[in-house]
N, C-alpha and C positions, 0 to 999 in steps of 0.2 A: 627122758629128756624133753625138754619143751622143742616143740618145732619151731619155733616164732626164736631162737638162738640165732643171732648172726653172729659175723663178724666185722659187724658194720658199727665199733659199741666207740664212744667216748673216752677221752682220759679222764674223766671221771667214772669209768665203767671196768678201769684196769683191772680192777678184780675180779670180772666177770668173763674177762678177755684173758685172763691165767687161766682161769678153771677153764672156759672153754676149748683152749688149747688142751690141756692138757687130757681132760676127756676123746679131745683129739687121735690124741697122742695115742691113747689107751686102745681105744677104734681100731686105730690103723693097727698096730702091734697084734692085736688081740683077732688079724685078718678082717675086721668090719663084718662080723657073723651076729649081731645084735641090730642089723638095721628094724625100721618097724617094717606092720607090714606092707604098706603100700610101697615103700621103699625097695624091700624084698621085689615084688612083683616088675617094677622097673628091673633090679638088676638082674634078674630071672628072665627077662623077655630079650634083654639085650645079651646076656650071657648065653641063649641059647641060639641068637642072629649070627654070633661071632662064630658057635661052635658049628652051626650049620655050612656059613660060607664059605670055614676057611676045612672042612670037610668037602666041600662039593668041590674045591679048588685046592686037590693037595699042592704041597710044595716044590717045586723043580728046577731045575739047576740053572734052565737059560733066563738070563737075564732079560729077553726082551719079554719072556713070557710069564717071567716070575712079575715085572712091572706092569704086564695089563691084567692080570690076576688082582693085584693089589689094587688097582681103576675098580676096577668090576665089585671090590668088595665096599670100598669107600663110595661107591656110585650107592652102590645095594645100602649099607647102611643111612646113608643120608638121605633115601627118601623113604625109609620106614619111618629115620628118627628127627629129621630136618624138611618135612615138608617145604614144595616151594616150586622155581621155575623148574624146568628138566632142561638137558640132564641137572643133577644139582653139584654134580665134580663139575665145574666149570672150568673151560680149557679153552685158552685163544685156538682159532680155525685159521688157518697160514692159506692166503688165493697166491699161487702160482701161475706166471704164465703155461704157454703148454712146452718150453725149454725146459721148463725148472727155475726158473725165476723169480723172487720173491716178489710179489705186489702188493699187497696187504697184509695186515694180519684184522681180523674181527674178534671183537669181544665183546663181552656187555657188561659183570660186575668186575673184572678186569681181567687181565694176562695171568693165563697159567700154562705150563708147558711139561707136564709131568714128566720125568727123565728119571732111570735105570739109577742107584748111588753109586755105581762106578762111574756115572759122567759126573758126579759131583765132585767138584775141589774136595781133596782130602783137607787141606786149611780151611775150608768153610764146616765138614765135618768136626774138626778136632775142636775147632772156637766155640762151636754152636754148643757141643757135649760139654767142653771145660763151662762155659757162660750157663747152662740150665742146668745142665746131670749131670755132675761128672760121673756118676756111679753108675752109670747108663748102662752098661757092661754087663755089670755084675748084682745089681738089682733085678728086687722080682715086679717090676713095678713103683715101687712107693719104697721111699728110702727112709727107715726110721729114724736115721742119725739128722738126714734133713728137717726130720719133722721137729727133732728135740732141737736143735739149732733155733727153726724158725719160731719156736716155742717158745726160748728165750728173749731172741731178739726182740718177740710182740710183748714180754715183759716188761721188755727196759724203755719199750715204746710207748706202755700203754697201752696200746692199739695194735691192731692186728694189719705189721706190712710185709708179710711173707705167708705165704700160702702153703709151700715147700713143696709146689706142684716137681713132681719129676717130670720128666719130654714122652712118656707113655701116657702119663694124667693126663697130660696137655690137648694129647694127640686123642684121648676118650672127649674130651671137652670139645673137639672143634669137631670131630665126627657124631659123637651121641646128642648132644645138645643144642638148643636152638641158640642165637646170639642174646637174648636174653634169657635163658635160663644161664648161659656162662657168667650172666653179670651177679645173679643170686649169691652172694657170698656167704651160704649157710652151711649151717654144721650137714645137714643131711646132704647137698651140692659134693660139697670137698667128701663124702664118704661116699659117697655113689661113683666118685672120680677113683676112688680107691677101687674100689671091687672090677671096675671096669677094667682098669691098668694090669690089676692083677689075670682077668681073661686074655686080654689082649695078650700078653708075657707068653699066658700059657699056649693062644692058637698061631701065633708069628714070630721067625725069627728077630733077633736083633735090628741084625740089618734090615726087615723088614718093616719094623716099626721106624727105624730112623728113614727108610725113604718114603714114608708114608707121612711122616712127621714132616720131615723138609717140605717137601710137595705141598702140602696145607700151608705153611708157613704165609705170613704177609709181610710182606717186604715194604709196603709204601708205593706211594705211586701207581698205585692199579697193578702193581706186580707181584704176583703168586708164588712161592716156589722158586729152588735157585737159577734156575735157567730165566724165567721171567725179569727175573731180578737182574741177575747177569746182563743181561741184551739190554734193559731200560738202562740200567744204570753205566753199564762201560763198552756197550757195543761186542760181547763176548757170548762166548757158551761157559754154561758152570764151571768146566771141566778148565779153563783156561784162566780162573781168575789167579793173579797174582793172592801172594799170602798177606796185605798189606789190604788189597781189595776184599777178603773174604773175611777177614777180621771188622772191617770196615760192616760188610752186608750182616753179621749174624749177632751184630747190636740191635737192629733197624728192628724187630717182629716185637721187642718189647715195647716202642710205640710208634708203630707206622707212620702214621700221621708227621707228628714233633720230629722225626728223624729221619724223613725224606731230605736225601743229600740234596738235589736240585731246587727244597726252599729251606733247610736248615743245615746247609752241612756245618757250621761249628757247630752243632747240639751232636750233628752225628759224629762228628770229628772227636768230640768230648764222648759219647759211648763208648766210641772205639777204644779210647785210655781206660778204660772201664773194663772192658773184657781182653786187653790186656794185661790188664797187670791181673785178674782172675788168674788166666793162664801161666802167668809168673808165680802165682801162687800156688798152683796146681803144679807146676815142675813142665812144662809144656812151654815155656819158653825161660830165655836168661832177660834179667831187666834190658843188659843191653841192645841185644836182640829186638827188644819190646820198643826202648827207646827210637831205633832205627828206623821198626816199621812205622810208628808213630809219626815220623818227620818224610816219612814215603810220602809225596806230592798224588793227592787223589784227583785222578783227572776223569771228569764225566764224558759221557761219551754225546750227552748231549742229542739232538734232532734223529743223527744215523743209530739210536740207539732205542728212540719211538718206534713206535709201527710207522711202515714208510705206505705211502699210498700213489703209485706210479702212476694212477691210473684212475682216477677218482670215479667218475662217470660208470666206467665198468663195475667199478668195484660198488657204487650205488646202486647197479644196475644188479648185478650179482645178489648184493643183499637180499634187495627186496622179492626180486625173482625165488630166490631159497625160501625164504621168509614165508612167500604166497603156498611153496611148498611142499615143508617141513613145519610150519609154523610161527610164529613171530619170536624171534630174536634165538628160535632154537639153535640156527646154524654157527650163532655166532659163539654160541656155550660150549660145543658139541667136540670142540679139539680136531677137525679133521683137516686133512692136508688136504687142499681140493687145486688141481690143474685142471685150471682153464683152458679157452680155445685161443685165447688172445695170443696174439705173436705180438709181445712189447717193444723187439723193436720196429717192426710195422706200425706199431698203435705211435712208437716217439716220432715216426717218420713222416703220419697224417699230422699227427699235432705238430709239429715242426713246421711244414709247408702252410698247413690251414693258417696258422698264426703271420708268418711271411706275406702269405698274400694277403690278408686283410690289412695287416699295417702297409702296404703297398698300396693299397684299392683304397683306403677308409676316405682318404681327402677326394679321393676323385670321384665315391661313389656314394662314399656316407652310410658304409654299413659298419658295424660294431664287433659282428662274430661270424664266427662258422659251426656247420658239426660236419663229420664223416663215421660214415661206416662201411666196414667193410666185411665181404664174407666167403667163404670159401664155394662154389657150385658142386655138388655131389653130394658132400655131407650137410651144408648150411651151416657150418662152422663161424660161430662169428670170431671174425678176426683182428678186429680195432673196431676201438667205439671211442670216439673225441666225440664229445659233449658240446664242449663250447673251446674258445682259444686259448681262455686261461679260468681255471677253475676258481682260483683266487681272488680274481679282479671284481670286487661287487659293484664297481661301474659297468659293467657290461650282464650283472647278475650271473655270473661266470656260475654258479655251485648248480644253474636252471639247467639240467639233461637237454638241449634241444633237440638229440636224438631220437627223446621219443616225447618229444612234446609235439601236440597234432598243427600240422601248419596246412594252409592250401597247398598242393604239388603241383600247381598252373600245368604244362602242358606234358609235364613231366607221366601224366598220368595215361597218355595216348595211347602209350603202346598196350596198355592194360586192356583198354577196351578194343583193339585192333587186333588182337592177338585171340580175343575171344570171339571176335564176328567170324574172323578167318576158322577158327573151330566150330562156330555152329551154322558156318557154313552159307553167311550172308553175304558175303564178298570174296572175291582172290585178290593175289597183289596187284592185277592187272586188271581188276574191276574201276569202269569209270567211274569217276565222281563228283559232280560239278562243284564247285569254286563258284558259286553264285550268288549273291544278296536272295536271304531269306528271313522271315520275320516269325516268331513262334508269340501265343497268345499263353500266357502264364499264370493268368487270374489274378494279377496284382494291377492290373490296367495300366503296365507302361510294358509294352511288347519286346518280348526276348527276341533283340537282333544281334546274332553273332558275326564279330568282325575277326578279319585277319592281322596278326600281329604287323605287319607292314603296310595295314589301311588300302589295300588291292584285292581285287579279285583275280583269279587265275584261270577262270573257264573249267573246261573239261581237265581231269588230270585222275592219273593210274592211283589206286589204291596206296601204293609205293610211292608216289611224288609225294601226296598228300601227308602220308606220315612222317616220311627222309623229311622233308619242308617244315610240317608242323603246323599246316595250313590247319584255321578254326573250324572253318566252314563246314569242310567234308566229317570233321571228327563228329559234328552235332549230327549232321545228317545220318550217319553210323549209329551215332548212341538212338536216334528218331527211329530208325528202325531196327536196332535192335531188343529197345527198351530196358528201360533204366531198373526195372527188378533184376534182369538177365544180367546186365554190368553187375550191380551190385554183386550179387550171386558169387560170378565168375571170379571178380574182386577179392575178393573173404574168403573162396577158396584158396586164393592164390597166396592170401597174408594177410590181405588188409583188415587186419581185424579194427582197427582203429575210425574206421568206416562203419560205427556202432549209431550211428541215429537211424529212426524208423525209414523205414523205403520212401514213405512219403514226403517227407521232409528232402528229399534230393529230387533232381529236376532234368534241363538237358545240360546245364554250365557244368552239369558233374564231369563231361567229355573234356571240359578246358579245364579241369584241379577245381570245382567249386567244394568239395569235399574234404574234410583235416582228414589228413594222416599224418603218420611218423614218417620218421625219416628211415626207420629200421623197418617197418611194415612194406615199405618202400623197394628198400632194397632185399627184403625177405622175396616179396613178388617180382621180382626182376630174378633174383638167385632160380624163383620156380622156370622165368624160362629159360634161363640158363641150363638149368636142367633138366632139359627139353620137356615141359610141360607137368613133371611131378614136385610136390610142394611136398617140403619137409622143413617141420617147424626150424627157426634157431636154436641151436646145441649150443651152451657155452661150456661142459665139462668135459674134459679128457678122458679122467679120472678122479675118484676121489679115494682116499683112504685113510686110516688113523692115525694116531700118533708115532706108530709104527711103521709105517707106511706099508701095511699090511690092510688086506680089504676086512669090511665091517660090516654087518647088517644095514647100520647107519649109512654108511657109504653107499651101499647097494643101492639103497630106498633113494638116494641122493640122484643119482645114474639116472635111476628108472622113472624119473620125474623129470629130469631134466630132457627125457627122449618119452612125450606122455603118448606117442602113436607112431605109428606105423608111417611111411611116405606114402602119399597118394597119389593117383592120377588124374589131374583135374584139366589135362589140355590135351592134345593129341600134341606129339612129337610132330607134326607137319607143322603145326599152327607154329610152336613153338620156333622150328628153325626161318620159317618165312618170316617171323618179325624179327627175330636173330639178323638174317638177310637182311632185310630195308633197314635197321638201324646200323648196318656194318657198313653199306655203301653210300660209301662218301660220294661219289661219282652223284645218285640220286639227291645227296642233301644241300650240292652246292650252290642250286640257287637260290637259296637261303642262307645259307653258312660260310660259303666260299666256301674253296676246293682245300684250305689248308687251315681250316679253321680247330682250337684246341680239342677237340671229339674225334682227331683223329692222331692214330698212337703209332708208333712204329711196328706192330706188332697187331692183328686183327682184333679189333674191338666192336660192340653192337655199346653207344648211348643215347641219352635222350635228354635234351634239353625241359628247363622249364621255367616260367617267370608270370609268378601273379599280379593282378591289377596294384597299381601304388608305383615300383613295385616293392611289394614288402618279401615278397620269398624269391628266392632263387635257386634252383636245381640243376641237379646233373645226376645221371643214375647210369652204369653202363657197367658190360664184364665181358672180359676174354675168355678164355675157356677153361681158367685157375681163379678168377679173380671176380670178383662184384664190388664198386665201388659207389655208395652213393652220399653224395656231398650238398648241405642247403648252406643258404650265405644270406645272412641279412642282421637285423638286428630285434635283439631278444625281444624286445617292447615291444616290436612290432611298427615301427614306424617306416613309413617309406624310404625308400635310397634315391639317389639321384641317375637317375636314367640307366641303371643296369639292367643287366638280362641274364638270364641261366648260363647265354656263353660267351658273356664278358667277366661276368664275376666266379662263379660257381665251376665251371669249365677247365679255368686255370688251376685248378687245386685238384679235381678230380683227374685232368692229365698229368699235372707235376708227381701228385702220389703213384698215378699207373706205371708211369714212366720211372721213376723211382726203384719198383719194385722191380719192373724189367731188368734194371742194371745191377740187382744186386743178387748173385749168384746164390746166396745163404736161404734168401727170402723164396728166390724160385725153386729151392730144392726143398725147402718145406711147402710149397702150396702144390708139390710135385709135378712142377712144370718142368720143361727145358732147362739147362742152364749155359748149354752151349750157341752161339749165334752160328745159323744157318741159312745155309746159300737162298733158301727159298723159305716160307712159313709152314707149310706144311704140317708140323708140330704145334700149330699156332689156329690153324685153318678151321673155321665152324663147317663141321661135317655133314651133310645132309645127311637126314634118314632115311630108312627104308622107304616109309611113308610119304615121300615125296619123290615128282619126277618134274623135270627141265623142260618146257615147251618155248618153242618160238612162236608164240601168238601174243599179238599184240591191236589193239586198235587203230587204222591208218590214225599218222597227225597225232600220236600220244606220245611221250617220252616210257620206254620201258627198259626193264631190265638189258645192259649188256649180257648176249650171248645166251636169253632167254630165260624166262621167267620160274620161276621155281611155282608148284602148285602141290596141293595136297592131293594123296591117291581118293579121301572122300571126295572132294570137291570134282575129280575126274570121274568117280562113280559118279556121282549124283547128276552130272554134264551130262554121260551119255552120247548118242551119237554125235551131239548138239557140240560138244568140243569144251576147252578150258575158258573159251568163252561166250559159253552157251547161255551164262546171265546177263549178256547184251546183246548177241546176235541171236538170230531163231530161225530158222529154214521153216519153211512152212507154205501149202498151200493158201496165196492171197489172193486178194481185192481192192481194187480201189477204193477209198472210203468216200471219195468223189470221184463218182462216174463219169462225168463230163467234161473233168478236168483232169486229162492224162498228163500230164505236164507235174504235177504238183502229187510227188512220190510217198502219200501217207496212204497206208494198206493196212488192213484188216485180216484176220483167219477165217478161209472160209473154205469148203470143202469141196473139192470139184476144181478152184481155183490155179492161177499159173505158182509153180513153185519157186519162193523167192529165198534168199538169204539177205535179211535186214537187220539196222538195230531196233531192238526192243524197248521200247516204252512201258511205264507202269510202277514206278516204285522202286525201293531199295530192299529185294526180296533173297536175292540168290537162289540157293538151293535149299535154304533153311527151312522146315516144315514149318518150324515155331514163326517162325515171321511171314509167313505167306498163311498161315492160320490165323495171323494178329492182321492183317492188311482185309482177309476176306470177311472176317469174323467181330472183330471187335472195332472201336473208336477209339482214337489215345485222347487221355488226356491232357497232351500239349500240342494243340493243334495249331494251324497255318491262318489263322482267320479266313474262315470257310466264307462264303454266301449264303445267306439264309431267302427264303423264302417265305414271309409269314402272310399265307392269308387267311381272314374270316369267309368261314363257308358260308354262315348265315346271319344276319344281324340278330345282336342279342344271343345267337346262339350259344355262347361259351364253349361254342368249339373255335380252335383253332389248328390250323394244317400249317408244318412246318418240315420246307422240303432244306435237307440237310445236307452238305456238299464235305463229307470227312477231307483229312486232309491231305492221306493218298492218293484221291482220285485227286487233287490240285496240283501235286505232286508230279502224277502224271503227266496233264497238260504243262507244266513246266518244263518238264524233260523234252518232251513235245516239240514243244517254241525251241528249247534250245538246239535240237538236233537240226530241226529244220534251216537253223541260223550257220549249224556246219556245213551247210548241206547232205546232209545222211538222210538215206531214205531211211523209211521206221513202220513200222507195224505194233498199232498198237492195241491188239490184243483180240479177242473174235468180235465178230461183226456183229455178231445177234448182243454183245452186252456192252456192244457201242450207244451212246445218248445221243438224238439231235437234236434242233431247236428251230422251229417254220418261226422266218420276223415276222413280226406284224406290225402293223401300221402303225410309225411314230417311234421304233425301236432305232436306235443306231450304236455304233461298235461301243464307248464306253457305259451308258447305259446296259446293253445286255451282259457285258462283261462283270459290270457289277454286280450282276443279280446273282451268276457264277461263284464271286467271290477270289475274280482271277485278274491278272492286271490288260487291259486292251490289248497289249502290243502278242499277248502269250494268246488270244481268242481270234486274231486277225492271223499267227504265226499258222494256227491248225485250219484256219480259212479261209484260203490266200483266194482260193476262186471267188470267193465274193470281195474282194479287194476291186475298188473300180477308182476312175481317176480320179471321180468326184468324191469319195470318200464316205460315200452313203450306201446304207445296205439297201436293200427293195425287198418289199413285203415278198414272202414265198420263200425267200435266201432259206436254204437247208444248212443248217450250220452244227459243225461238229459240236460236242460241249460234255462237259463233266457230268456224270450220274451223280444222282444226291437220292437222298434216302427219306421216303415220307412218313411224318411220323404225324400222327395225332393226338391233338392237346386236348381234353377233354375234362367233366368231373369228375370221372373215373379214375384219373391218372394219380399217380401216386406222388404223394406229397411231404416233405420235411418240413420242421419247425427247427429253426436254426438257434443252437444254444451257443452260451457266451465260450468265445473262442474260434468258434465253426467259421472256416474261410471258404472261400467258390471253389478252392484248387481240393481244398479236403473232401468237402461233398461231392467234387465231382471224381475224386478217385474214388471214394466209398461205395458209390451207387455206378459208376463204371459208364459215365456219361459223361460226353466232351464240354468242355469250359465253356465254348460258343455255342452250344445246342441249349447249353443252360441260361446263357443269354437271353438267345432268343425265345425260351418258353418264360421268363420273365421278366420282360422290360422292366415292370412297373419297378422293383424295387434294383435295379442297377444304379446303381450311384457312382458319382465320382471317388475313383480311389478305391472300387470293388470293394467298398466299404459293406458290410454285413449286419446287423443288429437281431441280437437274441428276439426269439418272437418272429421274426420275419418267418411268411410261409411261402416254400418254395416248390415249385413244382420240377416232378422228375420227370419227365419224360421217359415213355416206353421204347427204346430201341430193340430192345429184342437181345440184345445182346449181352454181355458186361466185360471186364477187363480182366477175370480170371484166366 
């Protein structure tokens, strides 16, 4: 027989379309034992696929097991013989919350829900058998009487329009074959279907082939299979359809498309009279019967019969989460039942309020959205994720996640870096911190001066005012000594992974939010110290399992990704509760926030405001000891608001949601809080650790802790005799640092001397090794605009000496002036690595002050004995002054060629020399605007040191 036979022929070809029937006919009859031989070979490989799997998988009686056996074997067979995506049984995957609540469903080439045929309509069975086989039963496969039927019919037609596939051929065709090899309509096709039908017969029951058959089916509409079909089409399960409605579904697979009810139901309305009156034919109904169902009112079930998406953002977020790691669009093929961490009604409760308040605010402040997220402390459970107020509204770009879209955190970010000085042990909460006007040189040639949200300075203030408050000032001077690789660092441990640009590209404004993050990195590092200093990524899965709700390899792999490590400890449990503390006491924040401002909850809470320049962001981030809530407020574009702040706008939504949850009993016995109200909080109370103990020490004239200050057992180690506030006082044998003038209380260490207890000058060092290594050892490179000293040694000589004044030792004499101005006596620091300065003739106070690089009133503060009425120094005056560091400019010295890009801030971190030292070894090519050009040759300067 020619292979090049279809039955694709002409009515002019009638005669060619008899005989090929009929030869047909003779095939099928005669068992199809004359295939050629490549033919053979196909039915041979697949014949022996069938015999193996349904061998490795004998047959058993339970139903749930006998239908993932049959998964297993249609998976197996489709990707020997249907290459493609995997899996290639594609099966919607259902996101529950973690009640059991449906939130989604994901698919990708549509819904399928493979189901036991005892959950299927026996009226969907009985239609779909009378409508394709009726001989289904009792056939071996291929039904000869069909074949001579359709043999006729394509007689009287001419043409070949019956095929006399039986529901076994059907089920070989959409398992063995690709979607175009099914289109091939040739003689060798329709024989290869035969031999197949007849394996399949002989390795599965009946019942098997029909639930294997159903299950493949396509229904229209992206719906697979009658369960699929059922829920798109009437909002039901198989097992529930009316006999009206399953008569209706088991027309639809002969043209999916044409006979989707929701855009053709009279065509499907017309099928369904179609396999009607079949079944009236067949004896399986009475016409009137048929009549009846026929005039049965088909009601679609419409929107609730889609996949519903409760939660869009999560359900985004979900996706691509799995996606990154399972593979792309695998999770949504994959059939599994996956409970989430999300508590939906928590998640309707943030999106409920988040929307309230901004249609409340929007006129008064002119923001557009919000997001919230929230998370459980212990496990990092996320628990609600609102994106935006309405996913829908493309006026506000509602579908944009702002959850984890990277925004500035403005001051939102404080506690991050406060949290980590107090662990590496540069500050306590009762460490002083001046509230001063300070100016930092940035290499952009307009000087980083950091201002206070309220355009005030506030002097001296504890560690704890400074942060309760949110004062700018002290935060820079934190990040200035603790150094911005260390934040970073500390940062990324704790979550912020979204703080992905190079170190160098951040500066000090990173202590005020200069830096994007998420809004979920956010509250990821807030949950770390909630949980007293160990970080554990977010978890969003409960559980996952199969169609069975039985666990799976698949499932497994699901699990063990969604939890890719272990929890770590990346803070000391002291640090952690001390910033717990100062963001829980309201008493500390209220000279900034008032005493009753929204951050405080009926119930003990630690938050933290935040508001960037515009302002375009707004924050609030805070948790009790069940809860993490962190809420941004502005709008998507990114346009500014009209005079909001973190705790006008943001504030209110992140207490309405806290507050919320307090009062609802359901919600606190899942986040397994209290749910009874108690005389005292106690159940509520943030616990100290071991690792910390209670001191009453305090600074005279400081606002501290009521009832005494909480401190870390390090920070008490590393004190020593010296006490909890041994990093501003220091007992120590002294000196007068002017002899002459006993009157004017600045002392030195010196050996032999009267023993005093003074405050200490010198720097923002503590106890930290790492920062009293950086202050002795290295230059930063964002300095205070030091004093330089440039003189030529020799004319002509091309040497130049450059005495260099880093910006700690200016630092110093700052603190200095200011203590002096409290009146506190100070000592600052041994006598022998004190600097003086003999006047000479024609010197006076701002002139030498200049040379320093310090302001007059801070150089007359440390030398009040040369204070005269007249206001002039006299040659001989011994004058205190700042050590500078001499360095020589030479040919020798090492040199750069600046290429296109190269800015002063990069070279000067690369080669680990100060911005201003770079100045001053070259004037010549300074420009306005620290402007640069490729070619330019720079000289480096040997300090001896670098910023490693």
């Amino acid at each position: 027989m020619n292979a090049n036979i279809t039955f694709s022929l002409s009515k002019q070809g009638a005669l060619w379309a008899r005989l090929a029937f009929l030869l047909l006919l003779m095939l099928w009859l005669a068992g199809c034992e004359q295939g050629r031989s490549t033919q053979k070979e196909t039915e041979e490989r697949i014949a022996s696929s069938i015999s193996a799997t349904s061998l490795s998988n004998p047959d058993v009686s339970a139903q749930q097991e006998r239908s993932s056996r049959l998964q297993q074997d249609v998976e197996a067979y489709m990707r020997e013989f249907q290459p493609g995506p995997l899996p290639r049984l594609f099966q919607t995957t259902r996101l529950y919350d973690r009640n059991g609540v449906l939130i989604a469903e994901l698919f990708n080439e549509g819904r399928r829900e493979w189901i036991p045929l005892a959950q299927i309509s026996h009226y969907l069975i009985e239609a779909t058998v009378a409508v394709e086989d009726a001989t289904f039963f009792t056939n071996l496969g291929i039904d000869p009487m069909r074949v001579a039927s359709a043999a006729l019919q394509n007689v009287k037609q001419g043409e070949i329009v019956s095929g006399a596939s039986t529901i076994t051929m059907q089920l070989a065709r959409n398992i063995f074959m690709t979607p175009a090899e099914r289109m091939e309509n040739t003689l060798e096709r329709k024989q290869l279907e035969a031999q197949i039908a007849r394996d399949l017969t002989r390795a599965y029951t009946k019942d098997e082939i029909l639930e294997m058959y159903l299950n493949l089916l396509n229904y229209g509409h992206l719906a697979y299979g009658p369960e699929a079909a059922a829920r798109v089409y009437f909002g039901k399960s198989a097992a529930e359809l009316t006999q009206a409605e399953a008569i209706l579904l088991a027309g639809i697979p002969q043209q999916p498309a044409g006979l989707d009810p929701y855009i053709h139901l009279e065509d499907a309305k017309q099928r369904q009279r179609i396999v009607l009156d079949v079944m009236v034919r067949k004896l399986k109904l009475t016409a009137a019967d048929a009549d009846a169902l026929y005039q049965e009112p088909i009601v679609l079930a419409g929107e609730p019969g889609l996949a519903p998406n409760l939660a869009p953002h999560f359900v985004q977020y979900m996706q691509s989460k799995l996606n990154a790691q399972l593979g792309n669009d695998y999770v949504a093929r994959s059939g599994l039942n996956i409970y989430t961490t999300l508590d939906l009604s928590m998640q309707q409760l943030g999106q409920e309020i988040a929307a309230k308040t901004v249609a409340r605010q929007q006129a008064r402040y002119g923001m557009n959205n919000a997001a919230l997220v929230a998370m459980r402390p212990g496990s990092s459970e996320l628990m609600v994720m609102v994106g935006s107020i309405d996913f829908d509204n493309e006026a506000i770009d509602g579908q944009v996640n702002v959850a984890l879209s990277p925004r500035q955190p403005g001051s939102s970010i404080k506690p991050i870096l406060y949290v980590t000085a107090f662990n590496d042990l540069l500050i306590s909460p009762a460490t002083a911190l001046w509230d001063t006007q300070i100016r930092y040189d940035v290499g952009t040639g307009i000087p980083y001066i950091p201002q206070n949200y309220d355009n005030k300075f506030h002097g001296l203030v504890t560690a704890r005012m400074a942060l309760a408050n949110s004062y700018n000032v002290p935060a820079v001077k934190v990040l200035a000594g603790l150094g911005v690789d260390r934040m970073l660092e500390s940062a990324r441990a704790m979550g912020l992974q979204s703080l992905n640009r190079e170190n160098s590209q951040y500066g000090l404004p990173l202590a005020l939010g200069e830096g994007e993050v998420t809004l979920l990195d956010m509250a990821t590092a807030f949950t770390t110290i909630a949980n007293g200093g160990i970080y554990l990524a977010p978890t969003s899965v409960v559980t996952a399992l199969d169609k069975q709700n039985l666990p799976s390899k698949l499932a497994t792999e699901l699990l063990n990704a969604d939890r890719p490590q272990q929890s770590q400890r990346v803070l000391s449990s002291g640090a952690a509760f001390v910033v717990t503390d100062i963001l829980s006491d309201n008493t500390a924040r209220t000279p900034m926030f008032g005493s009753n401002s929204y951050l405080r909850l009926s119930k003990p809470a630690a938050a933290k405001t935040g508001t960037t320049t515009g302002p375009r962001d707004n924050w609030t981030i805070g948790f009790s000891r069940y809860l993490t809530a962190a809420v941004w407020v502005g709008n998507t574009d990114n346009r500014p608001m009209n005079g909001s702040t973190g705790a006008s706008s943001a504030a209110p939504i992140w207490h309405d949601f806290m507050e919320a949850v307090l009062a609802n009993p359901t919600l606190l016995e899942t986040l397994g809080a209290p749910t009874e109200d108690t005389a005292d909080d106690s159940a509520w109370a943030f616990i100290p650790p071991p690792d910390v103990e209670q001191r009453a020490a305090c600074l005279p004239g400081l606002a501290c802790r009521q009832g005494g200050e909480y401190f870390t057992h390090d920070w008490l180690v590393a004190a020593g005799a010296s006490g909890p506030l041994g990093d501003m006082l220091i007992t120590a044998p002294t000196q007068l640092v002017h002899p002459a003038a006993a009157w004017l209380p600045i002392y030195c260490t010196q050996a032999g001397g009267t023993e005093r207890t003074l405050t200490k000058v010198g720097g923002l060092v503590g106890f930290s090794k790492v920062a009293q290594a950086r202050v002795q050892k290295t230059l930063s490179n964002l300095v205070n605009g030091p004093g330089i000293f440039r003189t030529q040694v020799e004319p002509d000589s091309g040497v130049t000496n450059v005495v260099f004044f880093p910006h700690n030792e200016l630092e110093r004499f700052l603190q200095l002036a200011r203590s002096r101005q409290r009146g506190d006596a100070v000592n600052v620091g041994a006598c022998a690595e004190q600097h003086y300065y003999t006047v000479q003739p024609g010197d006076y106070w701002r002139q030498v002050a200049e040379k320093f690089g310090i302001e007059t009133w801070v150089l007359q503060m440390a030398n009040a004995h040369a204070m005269r009425n007249s206001g002039y120094l006299q040659p001989g005056d011994r004058l205190l002054a700042p050590a500078g560091i001499l360095i020589e400019v030479n040919d020798n010295v090492q040199r750069y060629t600046v290429q296109s890009g190269d800015t002063w801030a990069q070279i000067s971190q690369s080669f680990g020399v100060s911005l201003s030292l770079l100045a001053a070894a070259n004037p010549e090519i300074m420009r306005p605007g620290f402007l640069l050009k490729p070619g330019d040759e720079i000289v480096i300067p040997d300090t001896g040191v670098s910023l490693n």
